[in-house]
C-alpha positions as CSV (number, residue, x, y, z in Angstrom):
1,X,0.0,0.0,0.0
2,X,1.0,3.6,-1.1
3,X,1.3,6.5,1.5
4,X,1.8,9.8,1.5
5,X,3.4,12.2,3.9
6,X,2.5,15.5,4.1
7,X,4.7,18.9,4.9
8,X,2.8,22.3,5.6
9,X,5.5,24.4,4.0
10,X,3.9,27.8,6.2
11,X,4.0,26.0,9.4
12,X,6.4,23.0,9.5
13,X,3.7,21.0,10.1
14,X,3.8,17.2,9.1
15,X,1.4,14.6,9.2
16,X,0.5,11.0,7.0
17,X,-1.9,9.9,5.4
18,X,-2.6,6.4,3.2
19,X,-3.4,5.6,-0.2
20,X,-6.4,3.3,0.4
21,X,-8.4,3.7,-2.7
22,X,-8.5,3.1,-6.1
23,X,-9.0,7.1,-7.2
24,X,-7.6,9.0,-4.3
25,X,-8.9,12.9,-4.5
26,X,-6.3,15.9,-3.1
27,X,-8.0,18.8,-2.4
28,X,-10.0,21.2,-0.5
29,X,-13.7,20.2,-0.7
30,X,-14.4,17.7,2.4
31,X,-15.2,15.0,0.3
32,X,-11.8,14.5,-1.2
33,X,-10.1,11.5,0.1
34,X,-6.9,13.6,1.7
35,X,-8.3,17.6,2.5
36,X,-5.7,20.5,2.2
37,X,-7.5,23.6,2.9
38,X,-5.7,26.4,1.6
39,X,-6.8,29.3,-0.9
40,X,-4.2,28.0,-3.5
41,X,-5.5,24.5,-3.3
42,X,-8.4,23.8,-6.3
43,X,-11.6,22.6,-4.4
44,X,-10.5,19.0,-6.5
45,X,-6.9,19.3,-7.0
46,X,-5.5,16.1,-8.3
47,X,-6.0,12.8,-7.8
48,X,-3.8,9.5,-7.0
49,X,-4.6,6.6,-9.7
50,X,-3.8,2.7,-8.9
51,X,-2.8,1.5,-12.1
52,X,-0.4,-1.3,-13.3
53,X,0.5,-2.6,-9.9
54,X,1.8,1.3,-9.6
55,X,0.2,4.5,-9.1
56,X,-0.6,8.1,-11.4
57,X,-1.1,11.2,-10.7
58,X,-3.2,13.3,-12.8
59,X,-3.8,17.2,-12.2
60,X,-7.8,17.9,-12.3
61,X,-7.6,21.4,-13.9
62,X,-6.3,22.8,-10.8
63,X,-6.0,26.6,-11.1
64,X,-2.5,26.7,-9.8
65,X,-1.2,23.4,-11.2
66,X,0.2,20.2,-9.7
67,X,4.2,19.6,-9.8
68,X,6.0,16.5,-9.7
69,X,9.6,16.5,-8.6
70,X,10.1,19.9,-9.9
71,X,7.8,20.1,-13.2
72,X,4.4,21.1,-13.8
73,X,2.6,17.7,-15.0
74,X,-0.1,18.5,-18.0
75,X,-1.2,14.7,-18.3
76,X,-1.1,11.4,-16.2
77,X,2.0,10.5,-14.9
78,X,3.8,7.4,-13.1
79,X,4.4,8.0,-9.8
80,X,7.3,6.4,-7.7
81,X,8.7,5.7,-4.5
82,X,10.5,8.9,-3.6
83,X,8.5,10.7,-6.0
84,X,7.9,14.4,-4.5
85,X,4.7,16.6,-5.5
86,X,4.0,20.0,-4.7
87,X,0.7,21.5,-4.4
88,X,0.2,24.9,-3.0
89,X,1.6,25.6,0.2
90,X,2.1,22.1,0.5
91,X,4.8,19.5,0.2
92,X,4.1,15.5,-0.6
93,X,6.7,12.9,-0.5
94,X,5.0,9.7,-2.1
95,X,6.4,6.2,-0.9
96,X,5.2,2.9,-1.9
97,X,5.0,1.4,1.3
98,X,5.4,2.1,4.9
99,X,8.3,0.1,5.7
100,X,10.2,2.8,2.9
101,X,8.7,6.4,5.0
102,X,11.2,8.9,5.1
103,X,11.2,12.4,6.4
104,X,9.6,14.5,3.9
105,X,11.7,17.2,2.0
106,X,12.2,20.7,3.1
107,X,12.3,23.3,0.9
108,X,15.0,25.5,0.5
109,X,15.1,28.0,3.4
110,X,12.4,25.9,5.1
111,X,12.8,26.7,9.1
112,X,13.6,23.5,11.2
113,X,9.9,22.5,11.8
114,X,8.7,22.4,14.9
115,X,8.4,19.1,17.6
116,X,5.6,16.7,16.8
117,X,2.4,18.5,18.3
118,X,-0.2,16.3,20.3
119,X,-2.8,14.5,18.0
120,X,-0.7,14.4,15.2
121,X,0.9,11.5,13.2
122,X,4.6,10.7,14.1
123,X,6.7,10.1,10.7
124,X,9.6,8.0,11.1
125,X,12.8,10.2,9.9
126,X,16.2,9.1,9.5
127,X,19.3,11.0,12.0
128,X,19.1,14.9,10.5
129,X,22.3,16.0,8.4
130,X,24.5,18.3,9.4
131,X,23.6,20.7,6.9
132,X,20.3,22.0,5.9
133,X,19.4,22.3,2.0
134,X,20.0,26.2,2.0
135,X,23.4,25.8,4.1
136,X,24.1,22.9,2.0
137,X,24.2,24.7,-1.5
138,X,25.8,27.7,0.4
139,X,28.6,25.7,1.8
140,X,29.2,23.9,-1.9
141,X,28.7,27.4,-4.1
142,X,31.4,28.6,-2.1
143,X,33.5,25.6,-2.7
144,X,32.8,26.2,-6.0
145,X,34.0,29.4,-6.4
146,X,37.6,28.7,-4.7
147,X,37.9,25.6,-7.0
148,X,36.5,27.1,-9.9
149,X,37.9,30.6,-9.2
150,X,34.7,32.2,-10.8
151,X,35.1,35.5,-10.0
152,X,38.2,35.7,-12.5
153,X,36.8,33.9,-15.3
154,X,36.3,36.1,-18.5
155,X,32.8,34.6,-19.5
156,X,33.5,36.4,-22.9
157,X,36.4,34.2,-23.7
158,X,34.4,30.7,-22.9
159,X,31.9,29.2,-24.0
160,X,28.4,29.2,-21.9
161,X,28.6,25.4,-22.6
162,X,31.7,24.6,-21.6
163,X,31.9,26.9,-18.7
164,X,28.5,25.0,-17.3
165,X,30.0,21.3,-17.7
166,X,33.6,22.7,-16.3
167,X,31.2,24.4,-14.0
168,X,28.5,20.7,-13.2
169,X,32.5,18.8,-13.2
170,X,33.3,20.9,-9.7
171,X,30.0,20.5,-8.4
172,X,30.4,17.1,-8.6
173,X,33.5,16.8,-7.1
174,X,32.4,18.7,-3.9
175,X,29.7,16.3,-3.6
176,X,31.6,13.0,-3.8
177,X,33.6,14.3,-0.9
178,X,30.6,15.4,1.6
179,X,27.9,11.9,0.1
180,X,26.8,12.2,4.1
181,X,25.4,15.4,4.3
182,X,23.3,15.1,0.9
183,X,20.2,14.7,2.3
184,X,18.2,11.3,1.5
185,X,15.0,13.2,-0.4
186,X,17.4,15.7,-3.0
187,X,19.2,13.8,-6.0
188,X,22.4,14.9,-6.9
189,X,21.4,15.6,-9.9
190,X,18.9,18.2,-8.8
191,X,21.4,19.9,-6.6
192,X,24.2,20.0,-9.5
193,X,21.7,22.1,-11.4
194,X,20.2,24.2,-8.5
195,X,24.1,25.2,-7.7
196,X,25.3,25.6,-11.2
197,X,21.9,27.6,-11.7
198,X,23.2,29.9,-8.9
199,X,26.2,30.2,-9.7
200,X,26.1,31.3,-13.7
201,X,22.4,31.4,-14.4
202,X,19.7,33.3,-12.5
203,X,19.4,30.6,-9.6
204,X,15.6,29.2,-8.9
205,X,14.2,31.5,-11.4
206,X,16.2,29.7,-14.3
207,X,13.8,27.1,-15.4
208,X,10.6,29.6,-15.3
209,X,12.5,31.6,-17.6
210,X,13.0,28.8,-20.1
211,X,9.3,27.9,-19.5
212,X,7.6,28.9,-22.8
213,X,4.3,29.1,-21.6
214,X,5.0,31.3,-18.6
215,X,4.8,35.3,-19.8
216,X,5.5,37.1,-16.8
217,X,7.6,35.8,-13.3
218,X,7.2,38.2,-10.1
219,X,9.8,37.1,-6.7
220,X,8.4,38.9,-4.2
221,X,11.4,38.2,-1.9
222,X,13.3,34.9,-1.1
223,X,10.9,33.2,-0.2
224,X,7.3,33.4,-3.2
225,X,7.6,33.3,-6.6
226,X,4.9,34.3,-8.7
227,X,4.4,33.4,-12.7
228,X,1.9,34.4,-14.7
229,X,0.3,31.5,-16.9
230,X,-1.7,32.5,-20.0
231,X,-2.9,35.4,-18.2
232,X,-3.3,34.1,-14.9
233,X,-1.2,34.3,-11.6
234,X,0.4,30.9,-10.3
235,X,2.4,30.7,-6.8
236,X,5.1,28.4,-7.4
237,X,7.0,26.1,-5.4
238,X,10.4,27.7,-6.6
239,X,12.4,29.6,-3.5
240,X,16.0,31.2,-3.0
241,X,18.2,30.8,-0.1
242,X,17.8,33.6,1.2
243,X,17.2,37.7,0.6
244,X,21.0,37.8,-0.2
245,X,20.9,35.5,-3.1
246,X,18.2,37.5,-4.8
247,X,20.5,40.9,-4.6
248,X,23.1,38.8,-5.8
249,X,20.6,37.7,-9.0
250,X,19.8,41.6,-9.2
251,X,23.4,42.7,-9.7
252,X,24.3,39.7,-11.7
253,X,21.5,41.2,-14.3
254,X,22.7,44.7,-14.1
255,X,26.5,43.9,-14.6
256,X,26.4,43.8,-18.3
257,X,24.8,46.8,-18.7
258,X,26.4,49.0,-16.4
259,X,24.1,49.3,-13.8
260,X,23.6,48.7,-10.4
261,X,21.4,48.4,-7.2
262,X,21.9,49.7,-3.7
263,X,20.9,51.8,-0.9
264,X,21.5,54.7,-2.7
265,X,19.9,53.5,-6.1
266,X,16.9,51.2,-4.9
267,X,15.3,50.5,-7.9
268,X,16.4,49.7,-11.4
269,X,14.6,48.9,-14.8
270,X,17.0,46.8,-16.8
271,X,16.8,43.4,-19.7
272,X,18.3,39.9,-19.9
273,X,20.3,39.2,-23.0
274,X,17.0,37.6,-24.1
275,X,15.6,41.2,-24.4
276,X,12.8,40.2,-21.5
277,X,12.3,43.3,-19.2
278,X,13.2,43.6,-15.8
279,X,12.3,45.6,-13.2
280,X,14.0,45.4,-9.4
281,X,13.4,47.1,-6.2
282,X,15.3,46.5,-3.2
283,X,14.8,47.6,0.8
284,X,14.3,50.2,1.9
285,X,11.9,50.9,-0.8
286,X,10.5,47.0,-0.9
287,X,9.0,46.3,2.9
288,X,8.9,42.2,1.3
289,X,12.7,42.3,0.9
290,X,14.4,42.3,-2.7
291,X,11.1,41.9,-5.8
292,X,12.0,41.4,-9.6
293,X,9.5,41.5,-11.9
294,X,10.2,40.0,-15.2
295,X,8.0,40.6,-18.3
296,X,9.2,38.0,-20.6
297,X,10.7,38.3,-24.3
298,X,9.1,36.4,-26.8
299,X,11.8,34.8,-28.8
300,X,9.3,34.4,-31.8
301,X,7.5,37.7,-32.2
302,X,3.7,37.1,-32.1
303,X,1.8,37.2,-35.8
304,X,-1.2,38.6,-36.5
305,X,-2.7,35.2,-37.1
306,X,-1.2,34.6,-33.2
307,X,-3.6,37.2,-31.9
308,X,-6.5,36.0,-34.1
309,X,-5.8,33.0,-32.4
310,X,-5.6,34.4,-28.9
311,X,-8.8,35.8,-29.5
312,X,-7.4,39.4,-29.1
313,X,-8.3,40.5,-32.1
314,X,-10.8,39.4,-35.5
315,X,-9.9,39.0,-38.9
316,X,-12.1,42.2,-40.0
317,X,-10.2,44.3,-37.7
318,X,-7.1,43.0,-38.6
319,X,-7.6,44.3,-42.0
320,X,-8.7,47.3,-40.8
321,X,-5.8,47.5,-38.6
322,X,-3.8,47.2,-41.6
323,X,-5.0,49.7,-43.7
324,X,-4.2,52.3,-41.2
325,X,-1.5,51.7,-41.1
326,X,-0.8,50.8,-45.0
327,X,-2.5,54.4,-45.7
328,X,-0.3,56.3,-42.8
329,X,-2.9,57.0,-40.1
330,X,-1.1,57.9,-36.5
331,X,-2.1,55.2,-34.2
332,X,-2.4,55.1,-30.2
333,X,-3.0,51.9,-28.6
334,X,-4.2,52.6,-24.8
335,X,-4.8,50.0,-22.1
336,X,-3.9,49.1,-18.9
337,X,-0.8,47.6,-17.2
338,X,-0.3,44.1,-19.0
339,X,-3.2,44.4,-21.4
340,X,-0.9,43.8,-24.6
341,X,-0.4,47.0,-25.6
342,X,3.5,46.4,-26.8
343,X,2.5,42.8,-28.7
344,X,-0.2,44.5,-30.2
345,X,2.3,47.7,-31.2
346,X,4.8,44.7,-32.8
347,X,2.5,43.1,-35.1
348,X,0.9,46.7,-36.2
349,X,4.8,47.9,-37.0
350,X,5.2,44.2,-39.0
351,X,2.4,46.1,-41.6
352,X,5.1,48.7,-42.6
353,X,6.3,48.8,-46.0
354,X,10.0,47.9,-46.1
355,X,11.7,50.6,-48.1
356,X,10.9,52.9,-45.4
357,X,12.6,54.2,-42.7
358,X,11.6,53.7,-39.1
359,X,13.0,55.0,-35.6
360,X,12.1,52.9,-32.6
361,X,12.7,54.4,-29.6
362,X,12.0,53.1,-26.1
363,X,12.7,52.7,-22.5
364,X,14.1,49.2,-22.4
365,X,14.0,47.8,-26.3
366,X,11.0,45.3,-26.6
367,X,10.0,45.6,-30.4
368,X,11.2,43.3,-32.9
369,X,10.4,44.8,-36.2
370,X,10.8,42.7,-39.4
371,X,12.1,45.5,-41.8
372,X,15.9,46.0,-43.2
373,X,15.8,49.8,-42.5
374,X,15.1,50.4,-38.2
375,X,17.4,52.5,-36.1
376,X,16.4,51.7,-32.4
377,X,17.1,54.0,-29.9
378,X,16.9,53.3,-26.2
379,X,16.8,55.5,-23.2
380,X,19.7,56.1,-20.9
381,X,19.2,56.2,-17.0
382,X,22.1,58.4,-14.7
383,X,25.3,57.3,-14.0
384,X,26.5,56.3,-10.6
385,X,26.9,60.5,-10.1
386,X,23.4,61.2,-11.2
387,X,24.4,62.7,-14.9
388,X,24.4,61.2,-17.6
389,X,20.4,60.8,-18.3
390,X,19.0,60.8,-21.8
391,X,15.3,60.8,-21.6
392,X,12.8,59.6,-24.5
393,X,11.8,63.1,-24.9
394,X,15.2,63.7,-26.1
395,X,15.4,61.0,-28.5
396,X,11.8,62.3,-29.7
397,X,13.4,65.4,-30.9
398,X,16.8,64.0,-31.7
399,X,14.9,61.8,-34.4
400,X,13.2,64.4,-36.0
401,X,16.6,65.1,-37.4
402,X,17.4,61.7,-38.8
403,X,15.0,61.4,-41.8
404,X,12.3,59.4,-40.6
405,X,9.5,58.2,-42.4
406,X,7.8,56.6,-39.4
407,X,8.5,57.1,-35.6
408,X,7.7,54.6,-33.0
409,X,7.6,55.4,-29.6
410,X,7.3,52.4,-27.0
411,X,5.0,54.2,-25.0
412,X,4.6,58.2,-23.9
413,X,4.7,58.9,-20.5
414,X,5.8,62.4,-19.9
415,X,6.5,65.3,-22.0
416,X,7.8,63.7,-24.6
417,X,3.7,63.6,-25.5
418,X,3.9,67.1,-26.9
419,X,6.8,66.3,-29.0
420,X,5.3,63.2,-30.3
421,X,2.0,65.1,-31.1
422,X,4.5,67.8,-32.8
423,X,6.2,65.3,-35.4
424,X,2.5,63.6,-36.3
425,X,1.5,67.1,-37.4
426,X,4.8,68.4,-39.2
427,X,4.8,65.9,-41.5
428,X,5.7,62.2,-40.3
429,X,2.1,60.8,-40.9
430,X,1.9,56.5,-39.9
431,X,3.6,57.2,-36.7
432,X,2.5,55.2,-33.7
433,X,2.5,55.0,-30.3
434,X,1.0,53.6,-26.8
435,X,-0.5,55.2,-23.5
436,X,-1.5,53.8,-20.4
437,X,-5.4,54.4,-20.0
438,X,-8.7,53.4,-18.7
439,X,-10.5,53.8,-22.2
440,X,-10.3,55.9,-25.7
441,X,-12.0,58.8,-23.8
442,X,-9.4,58.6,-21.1
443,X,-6.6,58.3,-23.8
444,X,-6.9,61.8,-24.9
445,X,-7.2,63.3,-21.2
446,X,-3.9,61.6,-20.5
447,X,-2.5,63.1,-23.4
448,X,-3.6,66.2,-22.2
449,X,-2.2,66.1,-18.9
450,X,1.3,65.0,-20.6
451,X,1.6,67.5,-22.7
452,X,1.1,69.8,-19.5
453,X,4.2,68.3,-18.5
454,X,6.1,69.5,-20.9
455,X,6.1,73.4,-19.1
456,X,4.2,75.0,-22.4
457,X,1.3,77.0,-20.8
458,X,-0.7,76.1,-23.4
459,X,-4.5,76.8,-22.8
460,X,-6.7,73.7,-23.0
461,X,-8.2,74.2,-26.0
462,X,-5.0,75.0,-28.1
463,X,-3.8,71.5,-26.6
464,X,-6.8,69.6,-27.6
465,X,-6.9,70.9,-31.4
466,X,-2.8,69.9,-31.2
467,X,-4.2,66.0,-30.0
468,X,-7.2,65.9,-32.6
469,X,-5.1,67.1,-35.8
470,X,-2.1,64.7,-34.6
471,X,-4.4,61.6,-33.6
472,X,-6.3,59.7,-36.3
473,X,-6.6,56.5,-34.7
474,X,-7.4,55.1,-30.8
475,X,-7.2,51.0,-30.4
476,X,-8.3,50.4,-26.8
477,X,-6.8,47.0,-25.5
478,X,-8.2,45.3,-22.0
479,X,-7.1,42.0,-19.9
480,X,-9.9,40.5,-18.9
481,X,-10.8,38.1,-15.8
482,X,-10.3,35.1,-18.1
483,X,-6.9,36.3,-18.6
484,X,-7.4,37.2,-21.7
485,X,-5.9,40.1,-23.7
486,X,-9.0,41.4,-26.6
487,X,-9.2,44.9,-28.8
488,X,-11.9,46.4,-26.5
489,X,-13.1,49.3,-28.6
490,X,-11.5,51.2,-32.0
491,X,-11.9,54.8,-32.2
492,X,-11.6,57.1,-35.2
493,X,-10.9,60.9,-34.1
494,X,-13.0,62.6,-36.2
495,X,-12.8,66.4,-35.1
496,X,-14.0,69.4,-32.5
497,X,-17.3,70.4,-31.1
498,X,-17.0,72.9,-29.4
499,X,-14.3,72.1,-26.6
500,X,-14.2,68.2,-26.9
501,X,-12.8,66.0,-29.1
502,X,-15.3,63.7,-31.1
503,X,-14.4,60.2,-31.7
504,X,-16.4,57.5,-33.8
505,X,-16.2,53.9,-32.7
506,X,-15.4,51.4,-35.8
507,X,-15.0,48.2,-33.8
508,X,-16.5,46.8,-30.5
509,X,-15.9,43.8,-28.5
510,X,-19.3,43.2,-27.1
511,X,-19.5,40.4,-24.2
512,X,-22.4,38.3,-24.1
513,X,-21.8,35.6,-21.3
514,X,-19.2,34.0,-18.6
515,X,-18.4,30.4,-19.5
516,X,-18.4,27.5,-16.2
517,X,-14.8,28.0,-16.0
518,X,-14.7,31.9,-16.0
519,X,-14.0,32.5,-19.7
520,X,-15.6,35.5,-21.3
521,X,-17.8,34.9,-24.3
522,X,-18.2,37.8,-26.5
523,X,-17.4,38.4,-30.4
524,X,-16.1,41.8,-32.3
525,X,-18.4,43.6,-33.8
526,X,-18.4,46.2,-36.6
527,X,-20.3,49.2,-35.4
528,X,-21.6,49.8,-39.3
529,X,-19.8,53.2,-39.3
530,X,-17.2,53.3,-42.2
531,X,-14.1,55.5,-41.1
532,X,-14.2,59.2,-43.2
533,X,-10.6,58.3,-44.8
534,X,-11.7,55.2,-45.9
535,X,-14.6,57.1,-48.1
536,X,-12.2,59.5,-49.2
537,X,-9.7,56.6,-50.2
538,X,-12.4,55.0,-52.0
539,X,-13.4,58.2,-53.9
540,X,-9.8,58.2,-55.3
541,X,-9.6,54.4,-56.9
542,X,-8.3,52.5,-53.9
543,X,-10.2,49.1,-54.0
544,X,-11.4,48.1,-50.3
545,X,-13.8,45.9,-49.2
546,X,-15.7,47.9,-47.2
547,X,-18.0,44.5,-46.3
548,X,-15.4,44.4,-43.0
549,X,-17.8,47.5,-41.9
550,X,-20.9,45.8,-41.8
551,X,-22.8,44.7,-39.4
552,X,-24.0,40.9,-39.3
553,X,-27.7,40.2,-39.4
């Protein structure tokens, strides 16, 4: 007979509990065969599967995933004896019979849990090591370094192959001499990798990055990490040593680009080689400890037919898409934090033509445009001194002097606004752009209130004629509680009454239902109003099927 034996990662606490059925049910409805009640725990989590004289384990659409021995399983998988599953906040060390029970596995980090309260289960354990997991790796990654002599290695002049299996060879070495302090539940080929990971990669945090399916990873000190999973957050079971070892990640991501992270400079916006985004903050700002947030790179850029896919956008307005930007139209695209706003920006710039010459320019580089002829231009923070800064605003007006046909601007924040609204109307027409807002309405009021930042007293209604003469197009992007990225609204700028700005709405995505599961159901919908510079483009020969305009019956 199978058991399992349960550690409470948040309290130490341990208890056992057997297999005795043929489908055994984890999870945090009281009819479940073993009951964890914990908010990250699925009401029917997974389930334990006698099959072939052995067992499975299969994950029942659990909203924060089941893990085996490190890896997220997505279909039924053999169990074994040693086999260690995570689920939530909790720790599961399956064994095939009781005679084989073991102490289950701390995590790295894990406190010494506490002496076996009354009531409870007593586990058998074998005699404690002399080294917990987190003093373990500590002990062996500075072995490693006085072996390997790290810290004067040119990493330009090796290979990163070579230097990881010169770097694994070490490891392995160290652990051949201490094979009594390995503890009984960690392989040593999981602690090769978690060391090496440490010492040349970006330590626990390595494998989410590598994770295709994972677009956003959020350490919220030593001891959570967060992913987001196709638009929805996941605590994982991944952990650093301690608050020391994330700093050490931090800097170990600045290095190459001259940056750094202290006291004095608490927060940093930086990239991995990868291009993904990074953002760090450190105490005294962070009350958690040390918190990176990474926004991942796609290797691949996304295609329009990847967003028709995604359900972000439709077919009809992806044509209509295009022919703004075909036919030159300056294009925001507002939204909220994390609402696709620069995926949707990529796959708009992939539309222009490739004689043509475009200026990106952003705060950390994130587009990856197809065409021969791009200069990219990236923002520069202060120097260790405080000088040094070159702002976007600055590249704004520096690239009005480099012949541009199009301008790109990642997104306007600050006063760079007026500038950008400046080059739209002097004669760079198809420029594009994005701005965080709650809607098209609220798109122009930020704009507004960022040109104000610029220091022009300009009176409102000078600044508004400015926004309604630059803007032609406003593509309102949402994430919504399926997880879902969609093209909310798409607003054509159509003029002035009075003091406000008129728009007409082309587009709409209109929601009709929630699915059992939480998914939205809704469909884009053509609002039957035909944008004016499509009727003065057909009035001059161009041939376009205005059927994408219509509504459906």
């Amino acid at each position: 007979m199978a058991e399992l034996l349960i550690t409470d990662r948040r309290d130490g606490s341990k208890r056992k509990a057997a297999v005795n059925a043929e489908r055994f049910v984890i999870g945090k409805q009281q009819s479940c065969d073993l009951m964890l009640d914990r908010q990250n725990i699925s009401r029917r989590h997974c389930e334990i599967v006698a099959a072939n004289g052995g067992h499975v384990i299969r994950d029942l659409d659990s909203r924060n995933g089941t893990y085996l021995n490190g890896k997220r399983i997505t279909r039924e998988t053999p169990l074994s004896d040693g086999s260690v599953i995570h689920l939530g906040d909790f720790t599961i060390l399956f064994r095939q019979n009781e005679e084989q029970a073991d102490q289950p596995p701390q995590q790295a980090g894990d406190k010494a849990p506490p002496s076996q309260q009354a009531g409870q289960h007593q586990v058998a354990v074998r005699k404690q090591p002399r080294y917990t997991p987190s003093t373990l790796k500590r002990r062996i990654h500075d072995q490693l370094i006085a072996d390997l002599d790290l810290r004067h290695i040119d990493m330009t002049e090796v290979e990163p192959d070579e230097l990881r299996r010169r770097t694994e060879k070490v490891i392995n070495n160290i652990i051949k001499t201490i094979p009594e302090e390995i503890p009984p539940w960690l392989s040593n080929r999981e602690l090769v990798k978690e060391i090496a990971d440490e010492a040349l990669g970006l330590g626990p945090i390595e494998d989410l990055l590598a994770d295709n399916e994972i677009d956003e990873i959020m350490v919220n000190g030593w001891k959570q990490v967060y992913i987001e999973r196709h638009g929805k957050l996941e605590l994982t079971d991944k952990r650093f040593t301690d608050d020391r070892q994330v700093v050490e990640i931090i800097r170990r991501i600045l290095a190459p680009i001259g940056r750094r992270i202290d006291e004095v400079s608490p927060m940093v916006d930086a990239r991995l080689s990868d291009g993904s985004r990074v953002n760090a903050i450190i105490p005294p700002l962070s009350l958690t400890g040390p918190t990176i947030t990474i926004r991942k790179f796609a290797a691949e850029p996304f295609t329009v037919k990847d967003l028709i896919g995604f359900g972000t956008l439709s077919p009809q307005i992806a044509a209509y898409l295009k022919l703004c930007v075909m036919h030159r139209r300056n294009i925001i695209i507002s939204g909220g934090t994390g609402s696709g706003k620069t995926t949707l920006l990529n796959v708009l710039c992939s539309y222009l033509p490739r004689h043509e010459r475009i200026v990106t320019i952003e705060d950390a580089a994130e587009l990856q445009l197809p065409q021969e002829h791009v200069v990219s231009l990236e923002s520069k923070p202060p120097n260790i001194e405080g000088k040094g800064e070159i702002p976007i605003r600055q590249l704004v007006i520096n690239s009005l002097r480099m012949r541009p046909d199009r301008i790109i601007v990642g997104e306007c924040r600050g006063a760079e606004a007026l500038d950008m609204l400046q080059a739209m109307n002097t004669g760079h027409d198809g420029s594009l752009t994005t701005i965080h807002a709650n809607s098209a309405r609220d798109c122009l009021a930020r704009l507004e209130t960022l040109v104000l930042m610029a220091g022009m007293e300009l009176p409102a209604r000078a600044i508004r004629d400015q926004v309604q003469s630059a803007i032609d197009t406003i593509i309102h992007t949402a994430r919504h509680s399926d997880g879902k990225r969609r093209v909310v609204t798409i607003n054509e700028v159509t003029g002035m009454e009075q003091d406000t700005i008129t728009l007409q709405e082309t587009f709409k995505f209109e929601q009709t239902g929630i699915g059992p599961k939480g998914e939205i159901h809704g469909s884009f919908e053509p609002t039957g109003s035909i944008p004016n510079f499509v009727h003065d483009l057909v009035k001059r020969g161009h041939k376009i099927d205005t059927r994408i305009f219509r509504q459906v019956d």
